[in-house]
C-alpha positions, 0 to 999 in steps of 0.5 A: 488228809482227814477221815471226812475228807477221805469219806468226801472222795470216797462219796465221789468215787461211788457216785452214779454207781451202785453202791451210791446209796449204801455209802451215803447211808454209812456217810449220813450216819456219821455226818449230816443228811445228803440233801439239806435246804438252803433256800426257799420256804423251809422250816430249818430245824436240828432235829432230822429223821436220823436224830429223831430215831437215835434219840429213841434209841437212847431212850430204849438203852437203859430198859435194854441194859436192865433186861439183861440184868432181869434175864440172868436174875431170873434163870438164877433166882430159880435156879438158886432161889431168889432170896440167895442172888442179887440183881445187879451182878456180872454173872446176871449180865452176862447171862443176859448178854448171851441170850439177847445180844444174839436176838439185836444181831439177827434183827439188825442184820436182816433187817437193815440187809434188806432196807439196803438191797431195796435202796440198791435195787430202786435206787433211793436213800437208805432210810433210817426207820428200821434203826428204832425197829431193829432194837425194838424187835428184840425187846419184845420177844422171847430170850429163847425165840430160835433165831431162824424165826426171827430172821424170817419174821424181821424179813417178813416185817420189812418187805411186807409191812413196809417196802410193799407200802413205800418205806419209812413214812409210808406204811399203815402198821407199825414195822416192830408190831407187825413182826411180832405178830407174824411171830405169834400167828405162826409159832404161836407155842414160842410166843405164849403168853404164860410162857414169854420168859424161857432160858436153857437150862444149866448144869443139866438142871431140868423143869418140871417137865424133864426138858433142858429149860427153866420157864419164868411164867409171867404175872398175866399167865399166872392170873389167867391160870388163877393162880396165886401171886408172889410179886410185890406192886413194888416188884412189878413196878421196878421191873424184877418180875419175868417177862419180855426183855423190854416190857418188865421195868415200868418204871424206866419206861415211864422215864423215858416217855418222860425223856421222849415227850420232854425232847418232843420226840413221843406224843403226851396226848397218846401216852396219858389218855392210852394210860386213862384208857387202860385204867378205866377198863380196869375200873369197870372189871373191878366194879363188876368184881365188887358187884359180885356180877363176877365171882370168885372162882369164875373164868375171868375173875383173877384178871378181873379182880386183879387192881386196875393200877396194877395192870397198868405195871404189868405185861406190855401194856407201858411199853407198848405205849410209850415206844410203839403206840406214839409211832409219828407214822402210824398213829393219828395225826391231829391232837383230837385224833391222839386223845381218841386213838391213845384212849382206846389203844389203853381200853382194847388192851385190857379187854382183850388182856382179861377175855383172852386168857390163852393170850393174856396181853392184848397191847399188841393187838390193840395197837395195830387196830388202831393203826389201822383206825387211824386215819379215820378217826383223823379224818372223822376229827377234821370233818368236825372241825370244817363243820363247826368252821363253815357253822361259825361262817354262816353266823357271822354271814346271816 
């Protein structure tokens, strides 16, 4: 007898009880949907929800796969300098490996554990939504975030921001960014801005403060310290700079929101007009700088004076597009409504990158404000529509 038919009588054993939706969710990822068309006005297409988050998954691997690589080339490119180690080597994955493997383990258990008693309890299908939050989470946090944190932050971001609201389809703020931010709000020392890469340390070896840890200050926090930076544009763009595992590799990112747009998957009005958003905040900084209206040694001026291109290299900002901005559920609908909500996600998070220097990155903030806008700049852009339509009607009546 096959494995499919063997799952087939599997399927009927469970049936009617309560472990129905808990098996159809194993059977489904495997196979196909447990409810298909096959009549009536539908549009019948290859691409379901499952396959929809496992090609955002694919999409996520290589920047996952190198922030492995980045962690360990961090921890020992201070340890042993970074003229002395080579990036792709074993020893560098392996630190990675350790330090990040822990994090998708927690997210995922929590998680989908959670997803499955509320499918058990209320007795729906298990939904496939968290399958791109799970890896998501994560990839934007610290290595070194304590797992118990997590696990209540996972937890948090499932019941409250989204169960509460109905589930996958239903929720008003992204799942992935909601958790991040009950993190920050609340252990906001282990989510610091200048301090989002920390590994323990080896061999006894100690930081400058004499605890057992090497931290990897990112480029944000050093520029809002004002202090000098040692990182090539080409070095921000590859991604060989410290950071969250998923934020530091701009240029993987931008290849897969090329491989989300070309599969028609993410959203090119979101992407490219939140890109064209960020860049012209940071043309107008650096105008003021050039200006003199900010001068050197001021507050803002490091952040200010920093080159608009180069922002969009650093921090979240590319990440935070590409795989949570263009979110089907939470960001606007109608095409207008895209330009507008991509336009002032990129404009949000420079403003709030360069005016907050005790958080500098504001890609997160900006995008659950926009989430929340969303629906009104839809409704505001339908609105215009019914009116230029009922002005056309009109004419062609009088």
């Amino acid at each position: 007898m096959s494995l499919k038919q063997n799952l087939h009588n599997l399927k009927e054993k469970y049936r009617g009880t309560k472990m129905e939706q808990s098996f159809n969710a194993l059977h489904t990822f495997l196979y196909m949907p447990n409810i298909t068309t096959h009549s009536g006005s539908h549009v019948r297409d290859a691409a379901d929800l499952k396959r929809v988050m496992n090609t955002v998954i694919m999409a996520m691997v290589p920047v996952l796969l190198f922030g492995m690589f980045n962690a360990g080339y961090q921890m020992n490119g201070q340890i042993n300098g970074f003229e002395a180690v080579d990036f792709f080597t074993l020893d560098n994955f392996l630190v990675g490996l350790k330090k990040i493997l822990p994090l998708l383990v927690v997210s995922y258990g929590v998680g989908l554990g959670i997803e499955f008693i509320f499918a058990t309890v209320k007795k729906h299908e298990v939904e496939e939504g968290y399958l791109v939050t799970g890896m998501l989470v994560p990839l934007v946090v610290p290595i070194d975030l304590p797992l118990w944190m997590l696990a209540v932050a996972v937890a948090f971001g499932v019941v409250i921001g989204k169960e509460l609201f109905g589930g996958t389809g239903m929720n008003v703020l992204n799942p992935a960014l909601t958790i991040r931010a009950f993190l920050f709000f609340n252990w906001a020392a282990w989510m610091s801005g200048d301090k989002v890469w920390v590994h323990g340390a080896v061999d006894g070896v100690k930081n400058a403060a004499g605890v057992d840890a090497i931290s990897g200050e990112t480029i944000l926090g050093q520029l809002a310290q004002n202090k000098e930076l040692h990182h090539s544009a080409y070095d921000m763009f590859m991604g060989f700079i410290p950071g969250s595992v998923g934020e530091t590799s701009t240029f993987l990112i931008l290849l897969a929101g090329l491989f989300l747009i070309l599969t028609g998957i993410g959203s090119a009005r979101i992407m490219i007009s939140a890109f064209i958003g960020a860049a012209v905040m940071g043309l107008i900084f650096n105008s003021l700088v050039d200006a003199n209206v900010i001068v050197e040694g001021s507050k803002f001026y490091s952040l200010m004076h920093f080159p608009f291109w180069q922002h969009l290299l650093v921090g979240g900002l590319a990440f935070g597009i590409v795989y949570m901005a263009t979110d089907p559920v939470t960001a606007s609908q109608t095409n207008t409504g895209k330009y507008i909500y991509g336009f002032f996600i990129g404009l949000i998070s420079i403003l709030i990158r360069v005016f907050n220097p005790a958080y500098p990155e504001g890609v997160m903030m900006a995008i659950l404000l926009m989430n929340v806008f969303a629906p009104t700049i839809d409704y505001y852009v339908v609105q215009a529509n019914v009116k230029r339509r009922m002005k056309r009607l009109k004419l062609k009546t009088a």
